[in-house]
N, C-alpha and C positions, 0 to 999 in steps of 0.2 A: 575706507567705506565700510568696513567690515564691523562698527558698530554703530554707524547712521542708523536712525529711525527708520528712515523710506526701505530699507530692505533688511527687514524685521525677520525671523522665520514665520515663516507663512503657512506652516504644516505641508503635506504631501500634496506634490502635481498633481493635477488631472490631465490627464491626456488626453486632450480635446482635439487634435490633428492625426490624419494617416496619411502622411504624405512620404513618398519614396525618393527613390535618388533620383528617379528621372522629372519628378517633379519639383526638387529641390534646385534642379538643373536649371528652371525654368525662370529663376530670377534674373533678369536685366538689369546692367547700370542703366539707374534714369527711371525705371517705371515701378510705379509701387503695386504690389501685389498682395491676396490677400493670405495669410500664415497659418492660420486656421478659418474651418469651413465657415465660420459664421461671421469672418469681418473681425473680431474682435481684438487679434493683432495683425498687425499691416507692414509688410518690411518694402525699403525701396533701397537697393543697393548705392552707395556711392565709390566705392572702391572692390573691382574685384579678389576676390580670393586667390588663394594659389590650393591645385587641385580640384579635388570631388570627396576626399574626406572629411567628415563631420566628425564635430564630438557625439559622443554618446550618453545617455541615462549614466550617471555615476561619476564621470571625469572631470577632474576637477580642471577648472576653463580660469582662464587670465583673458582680463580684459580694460579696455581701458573705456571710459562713457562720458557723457554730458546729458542732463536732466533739464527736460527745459516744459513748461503746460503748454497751451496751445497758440498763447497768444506771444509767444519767446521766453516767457519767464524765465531763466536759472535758478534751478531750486539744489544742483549739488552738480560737483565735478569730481572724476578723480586726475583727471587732467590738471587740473587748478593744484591738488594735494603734490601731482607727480608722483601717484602709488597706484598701480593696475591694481584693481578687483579682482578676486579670487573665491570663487564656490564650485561647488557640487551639482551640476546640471542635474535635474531633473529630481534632485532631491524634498521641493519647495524650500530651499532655502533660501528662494530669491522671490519676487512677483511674477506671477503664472508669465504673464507675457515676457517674459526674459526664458524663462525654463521652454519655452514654444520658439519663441524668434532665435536664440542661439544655437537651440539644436539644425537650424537651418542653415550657419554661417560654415564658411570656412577659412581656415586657417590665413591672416592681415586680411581678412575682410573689412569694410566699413561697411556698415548702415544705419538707417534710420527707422528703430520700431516704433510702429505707433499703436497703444495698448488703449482700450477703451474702458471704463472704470472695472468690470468684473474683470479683468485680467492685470487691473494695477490693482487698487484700494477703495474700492465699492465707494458706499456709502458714510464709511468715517473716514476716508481722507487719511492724512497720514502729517499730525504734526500743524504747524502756522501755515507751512510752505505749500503745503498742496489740499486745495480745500475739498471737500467730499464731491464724488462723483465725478471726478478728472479724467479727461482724456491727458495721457502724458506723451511727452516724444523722447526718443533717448536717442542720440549718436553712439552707435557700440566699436570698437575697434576687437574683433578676435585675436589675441596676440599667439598663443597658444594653449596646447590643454594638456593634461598628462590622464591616461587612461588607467582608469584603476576599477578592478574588476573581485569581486569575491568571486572565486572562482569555483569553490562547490559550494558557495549558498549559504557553510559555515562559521565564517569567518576563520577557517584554519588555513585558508591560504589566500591574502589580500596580496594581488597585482599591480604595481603599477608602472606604466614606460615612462624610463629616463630618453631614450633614444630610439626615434623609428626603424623597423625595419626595410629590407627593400620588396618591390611589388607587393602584390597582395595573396601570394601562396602560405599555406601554412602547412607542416607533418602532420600526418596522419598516425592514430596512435598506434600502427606496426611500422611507419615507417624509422630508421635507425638515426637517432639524433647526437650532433655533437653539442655541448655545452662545456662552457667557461661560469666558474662562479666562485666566491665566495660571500661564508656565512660569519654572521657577527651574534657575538652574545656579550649586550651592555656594553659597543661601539670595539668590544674585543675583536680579533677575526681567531676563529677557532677551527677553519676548516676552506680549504679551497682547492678547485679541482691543481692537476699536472699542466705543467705548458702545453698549450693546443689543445686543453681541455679535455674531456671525456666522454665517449660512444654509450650510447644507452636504447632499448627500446620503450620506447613511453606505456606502454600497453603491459608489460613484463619488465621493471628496471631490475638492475641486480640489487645486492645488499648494502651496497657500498652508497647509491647514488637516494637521495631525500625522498621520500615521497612526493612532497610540494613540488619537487621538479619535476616529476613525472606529470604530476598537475596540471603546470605549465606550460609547458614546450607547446602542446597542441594549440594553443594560442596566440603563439608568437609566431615572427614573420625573421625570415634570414638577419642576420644582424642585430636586429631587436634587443638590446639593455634594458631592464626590468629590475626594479626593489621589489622584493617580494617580502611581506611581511607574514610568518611562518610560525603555526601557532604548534603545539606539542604533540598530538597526533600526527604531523606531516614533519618533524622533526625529529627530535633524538627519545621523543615519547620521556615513558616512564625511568627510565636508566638516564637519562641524559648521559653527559662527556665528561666522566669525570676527571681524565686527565688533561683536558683544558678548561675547566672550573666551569663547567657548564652543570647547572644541579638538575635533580627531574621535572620534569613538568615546565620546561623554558618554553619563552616564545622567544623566536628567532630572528634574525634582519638577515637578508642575503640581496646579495648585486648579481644578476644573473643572464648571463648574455648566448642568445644562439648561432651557435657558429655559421651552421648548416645541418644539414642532412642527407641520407641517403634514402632514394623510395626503394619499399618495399610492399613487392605484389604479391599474393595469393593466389594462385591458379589451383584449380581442380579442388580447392580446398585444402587441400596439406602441399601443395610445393611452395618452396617459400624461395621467392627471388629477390635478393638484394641486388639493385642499381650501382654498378661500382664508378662507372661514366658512363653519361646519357648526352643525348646528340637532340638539335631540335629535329623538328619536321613530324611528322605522321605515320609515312609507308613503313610496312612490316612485312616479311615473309606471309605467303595465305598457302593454303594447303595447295600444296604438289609445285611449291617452290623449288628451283635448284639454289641449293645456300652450300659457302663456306664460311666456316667458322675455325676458331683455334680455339680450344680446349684443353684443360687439365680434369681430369675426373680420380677421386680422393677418395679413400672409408675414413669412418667416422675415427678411427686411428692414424689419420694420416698416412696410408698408403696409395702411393698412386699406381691405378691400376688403366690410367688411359692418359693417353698426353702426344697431341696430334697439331699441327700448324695446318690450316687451310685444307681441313678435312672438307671433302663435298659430299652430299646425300641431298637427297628430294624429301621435303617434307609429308607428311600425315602418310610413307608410306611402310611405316615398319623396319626402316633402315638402322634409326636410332631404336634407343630405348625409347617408352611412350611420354616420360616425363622430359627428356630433354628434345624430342621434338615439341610440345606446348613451349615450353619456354625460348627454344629461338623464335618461335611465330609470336613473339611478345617483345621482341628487339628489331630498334633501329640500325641501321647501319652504321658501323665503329661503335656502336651501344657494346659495352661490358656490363657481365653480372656474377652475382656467387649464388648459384641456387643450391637449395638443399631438395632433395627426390627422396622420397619415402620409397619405399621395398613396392607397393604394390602398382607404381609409377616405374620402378627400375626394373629390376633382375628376378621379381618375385620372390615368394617362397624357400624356390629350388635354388634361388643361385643363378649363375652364369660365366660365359669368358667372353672376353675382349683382348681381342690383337694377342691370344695366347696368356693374357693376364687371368686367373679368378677372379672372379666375383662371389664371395660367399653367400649361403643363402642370405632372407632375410634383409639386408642391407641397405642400411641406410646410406643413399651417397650425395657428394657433393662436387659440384660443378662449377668451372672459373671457365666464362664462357665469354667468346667476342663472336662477333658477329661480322666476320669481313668482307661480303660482299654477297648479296641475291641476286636473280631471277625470278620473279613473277611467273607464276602458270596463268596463262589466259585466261580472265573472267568472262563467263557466258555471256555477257552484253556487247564483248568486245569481238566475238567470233560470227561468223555466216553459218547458213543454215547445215552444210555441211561437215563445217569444222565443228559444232553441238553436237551432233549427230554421230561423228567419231569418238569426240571426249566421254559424250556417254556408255557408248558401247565397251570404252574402255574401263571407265569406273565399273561396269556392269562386268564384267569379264573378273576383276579383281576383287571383287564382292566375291563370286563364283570360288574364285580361288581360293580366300580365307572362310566360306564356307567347308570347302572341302575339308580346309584344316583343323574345321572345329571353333575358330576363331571368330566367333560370330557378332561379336561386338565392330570388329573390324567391317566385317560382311554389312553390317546393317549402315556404317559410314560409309561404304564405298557405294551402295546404292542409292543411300539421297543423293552423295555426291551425283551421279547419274543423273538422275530424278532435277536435279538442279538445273543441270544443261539442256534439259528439254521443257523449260517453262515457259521462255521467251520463244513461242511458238510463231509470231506476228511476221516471220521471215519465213515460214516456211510456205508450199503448196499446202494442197490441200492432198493428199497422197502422204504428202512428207508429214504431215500433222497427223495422219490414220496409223503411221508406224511410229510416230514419237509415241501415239498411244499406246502403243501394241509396245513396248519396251518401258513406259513406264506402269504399264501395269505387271509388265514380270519383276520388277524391280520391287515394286509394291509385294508380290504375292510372296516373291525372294525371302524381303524382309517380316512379311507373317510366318513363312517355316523357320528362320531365328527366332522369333518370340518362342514360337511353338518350339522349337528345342529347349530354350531358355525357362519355359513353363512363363514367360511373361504373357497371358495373356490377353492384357489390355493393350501391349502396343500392338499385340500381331492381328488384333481384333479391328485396332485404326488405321493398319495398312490396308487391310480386307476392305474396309469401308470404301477407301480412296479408291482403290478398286473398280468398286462395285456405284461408285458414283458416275463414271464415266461407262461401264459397259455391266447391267443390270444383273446377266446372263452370265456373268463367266466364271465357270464354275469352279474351277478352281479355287476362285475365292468364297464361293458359297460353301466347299467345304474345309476348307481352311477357316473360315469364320466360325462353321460348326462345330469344329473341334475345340476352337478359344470357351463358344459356350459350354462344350462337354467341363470345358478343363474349370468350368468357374461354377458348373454344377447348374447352367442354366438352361435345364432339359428339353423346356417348350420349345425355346429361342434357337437352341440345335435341329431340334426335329422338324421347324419350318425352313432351316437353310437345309439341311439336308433331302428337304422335300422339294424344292425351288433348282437341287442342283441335279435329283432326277428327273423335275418336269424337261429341266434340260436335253437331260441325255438319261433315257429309262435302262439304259445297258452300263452304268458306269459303276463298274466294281467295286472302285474305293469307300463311293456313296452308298451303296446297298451293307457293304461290309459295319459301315461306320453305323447305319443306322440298326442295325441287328445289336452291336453292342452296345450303340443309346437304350434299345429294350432291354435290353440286361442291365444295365446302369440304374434305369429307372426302374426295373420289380425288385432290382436290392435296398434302392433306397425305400421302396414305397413298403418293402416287407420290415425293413429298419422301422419307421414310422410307426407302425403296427404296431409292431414290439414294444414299441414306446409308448405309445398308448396305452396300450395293455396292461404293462407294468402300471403306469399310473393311474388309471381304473383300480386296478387291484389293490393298489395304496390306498386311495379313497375309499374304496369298498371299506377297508380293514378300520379304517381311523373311523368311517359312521359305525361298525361294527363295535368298537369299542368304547365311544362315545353315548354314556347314560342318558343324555339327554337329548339323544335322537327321538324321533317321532315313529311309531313303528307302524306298520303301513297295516292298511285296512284290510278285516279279514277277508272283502272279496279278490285282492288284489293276489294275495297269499294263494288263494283256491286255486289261481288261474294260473300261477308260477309252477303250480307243484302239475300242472297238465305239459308243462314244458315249453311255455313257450318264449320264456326268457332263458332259456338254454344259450348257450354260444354253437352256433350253427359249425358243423363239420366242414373244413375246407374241402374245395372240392379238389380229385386230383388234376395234376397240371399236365395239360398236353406236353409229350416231349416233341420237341422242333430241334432244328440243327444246331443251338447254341448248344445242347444236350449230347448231340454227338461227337462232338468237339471240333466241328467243321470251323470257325472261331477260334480257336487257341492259336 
């Protein structure tokens, strides 16, 4: 059929439907439905498909048909020839209503498209057989399709599947990909991976593995066989191979199949965990797990400086290092990984030891980690009003603790954590609800004297807030807020909380003290400003002073200067008060 008249190129689809897979779904053998929104093609299944996948825009589609107008006429078969049809979905290389009704089929479908003239051949018909303005019927068989994809847009790397993959997952471009391939130049084979193929990151490949394959992969589904036609950029470029006759500037043929892969996560940003075996199901370690794990821990030289079977520790609680507790709370149970931990995740700066091992500073390490069995710490939905009320006290307690040691990062986790077990409040009294408040607001003010060490002061300004939503009055948070505004230079905004936390309490020393050095904060800055002004009066004075073509001021103006009274007025002197004594320092 591929030089009949009736399917001529027809120039570019239009793409007159929006329909999705659940509407795609919605064809019945036996009833006809309409294919696009306006009636213009009409499909009525007569044989189901196998699946829910369709071809797509570009794949070239085998198919087998019968052409019949309306009144039964046969106007062509490829049934009759005993040769499927072969095009280009959605290329217009067929009649609109073919490039509409097939992207709807799947794979041994039959059915019956019914195309109304502007989706066959309008107003001149096509030929003796089918006279102008035809409605046509076509019996289609979907035999199969092979999917062929330019895959940057280029044409320097054209895709297409020999062989499906399985389900519908595909690597992501950090996770680590096995491939199998070989390449051909002029049906030569001039290159093909090792038995079992070759490990790559699609996102970073090494030097060795095509570009085009890097390409690739992200596209493909486990299993997946693929021709990939590979143009000189994504192959041997400008040098080509010259010791297997490949010249520069070749385009390439390659057979390209994905074995599998391995996922790999990014936590925190730089840890980077490779998947070595993965388990189904969901649950994962949550923070204040008891887990054991078996571990080997390596530097970046292969030395091992940790290697343990059925190590146990409690998670998020400082046991491990900070990187390899995230990464067990990212494994399922029997789940293996290889993670790499950057220095500011492990041992820091300084260094460390384990089990009498060094750890040198700096150090980047690496971790073979399994994961052999947890415990769950109770989730607040899961405990009474008591058991909340414990676990909080206890996060709050261990907040305290890594407070004292300076650890304030730590300190600010351990009191949401807190803060978390008292939310589900609907269990308690009302008693019980007046002292969940009364702890979650030390927890809150906790976490503003972190900021405030940290100099962060918008988060310790947002615990302040939280605060102060639930008890208007308490002052400690109005001066803890005061000081976030000191620290952000937002003078007014201080000196009304610090006003708000003496109407409180007119005897509270902290507050009297703080707002003695908001007045000193503000006549520095406000004498800075000055200065600054000054200076730049003084600049402009000098530039109209030297500028010929100023206007020079009237002689009554002049008279009344030289009386003094555009003088710069004497400061007057400043009361001394106790900042001046050093009552303050």
């Amino acid at each position: 059929m591929g030089d009949n008249l009736y399917f001529e190129d027809l120039g570019e689809a239009e793409d007159s439907s929006d329909l999705d897979l659940a509407e795609l779904e919605e064809f019945e053998v036996g009833v006809e439905k309409n294919v696009t929104k306006d009636g213009g093609v009409k499909k009525e299944v007569k044989t189901k498909g196998n699946g829910h996948r369709r071809p797509e825009k570009g794949d070239k589609v085998f198919v087998h048909y019968v052409g019949t107008l309306l009144d039964g006429t046969k106007f062509d078969s490829s049934r009759d020839r005993g040769d499927p049809f072969t095009f280009e979905l959605g290329e217009g290389r067929v009649i609109k209503g073919w490039d509409e009704g097939v992207a709807t089929m799947a794979k041994g479908e039959v059915a019956v498209l019914t195309c109304e003239p502007q989706y066959a051949y309008g107003d001149r018909g096509a030929g003796p057989t089918i006279p102008p303005n035809s409605t046509l019927k076509f019996e289609v068989e979907l035999l199969s399709w092979q999917s062929t994809k330019d895959l940057n847009g280029d044409g320097g790397v054209i895709k297409t599947v020999l062989q499906d993959g399985e389900s519908w997952e595909q690597p992501k471009p950090e996770d680590e990909v096995r491939v199998e391939y070989k390449v051909y130049y002029n049906k030569e084979l001039v290159l093909s991976s090792p038995e079992g193929g070759v490990e790559f990151c699609s996102k970073d490949p090494p030097s060795g593995v095509l570009p085009a394959f890097a390409s690739c992969v992200t596209s493909m589904k486990k299993g997946e066989r693929s021709k990939v036609s590979i143009g000189p950029e994504y192959g041997f470029g400008d040098q080509g191979l010259p010791e297997k006759g490949v010249p520069p500037g070749a385009r390439l043929k390659a057979d390209l199949t994905l074995v599998g892969w391995k996922t790999v996560k990014v936590l925190e940003g730089n840890i980077r965990v490779k998947m070595l075996e993965e388990k189904e199901g969901y649950q994962k370690p949550n923070e204040g797990s008891k887990v054991a794990v078996d571990l080997v821990g390596s530097l970046e030289d292969g030395t091992v400086f940790d290697d343990r079977k059925g190590h146990a520790f409690v998670t998020d609680d400082e046991q491990v290092v900070k990187g390899l507790d995230k990464v067990v709370m990212e494994l399922k149970k029997g789940e293996k990984c290889l993670a790499t931990i950057p220095p500011e995740h492990g041992y820091g700066d300084e260094g460390g030891e384990c089990g009498g091992r060094a750890v040198p500073s700096a150090a980047t390490l690496s971790y073979e980690v399994t994961l052999v069995d947890f415990e769950n710490a109770k989730e607040a939905y899961e405990m009474d009003a008591a058991e909340m009320m414990e676990a909080a006290l206890a996060f709050k307690e261990k907040g305290n603790a890594y407070f004292k040691k300076r650890n304030y990062e730590m300190a600010v986790s351990k009191y949401s954590k807190a803060v978390k077990y008292l939310e589900f409040d609907s269990k308690y009294t009302e008693d019980e609800k007046a002292e969940a408040r009364k702890v979650k607001s030390a927890c809150w003010n906790n976490e503003a004297q972190c900021g405030l060490k940290t100099k962060d002061f918008l988060a310790a300004r947002k615990a302040c807030d939280k605060v102060l939503k639930q008890d208007s009055q308490n002052i400690k948070a109005l001066y803890r807020r005061a000081q976030t505004f000191i620290g952000t230079n937002d003078f007014i905004e201080a000196k009304r909380d610090l006003g708000n936390a003496l109407a409180v309490d007119p005897d509270c020393k902290e507050a009297k003290l703080e707002m003695r050095r908001l007045a000193k904060l503000q006549q520095q800055r406000d004498a800075k400003e000055k200065k600054l002004y000054a200076n730049m009066f003084e600049k402009l004075s000098k530039m109209e002073a030297n500028d010929p073509k100023a206007t020079p001021a009237p002689a009554a103006a002049s008279e009344e200067c030289k009386k003094g009274c555009c003088a710069p007025a004497e400061e007057e002197p400043q009361a001394k008060g106790c900042c001046d004594e050093g009552c303050c320092s």
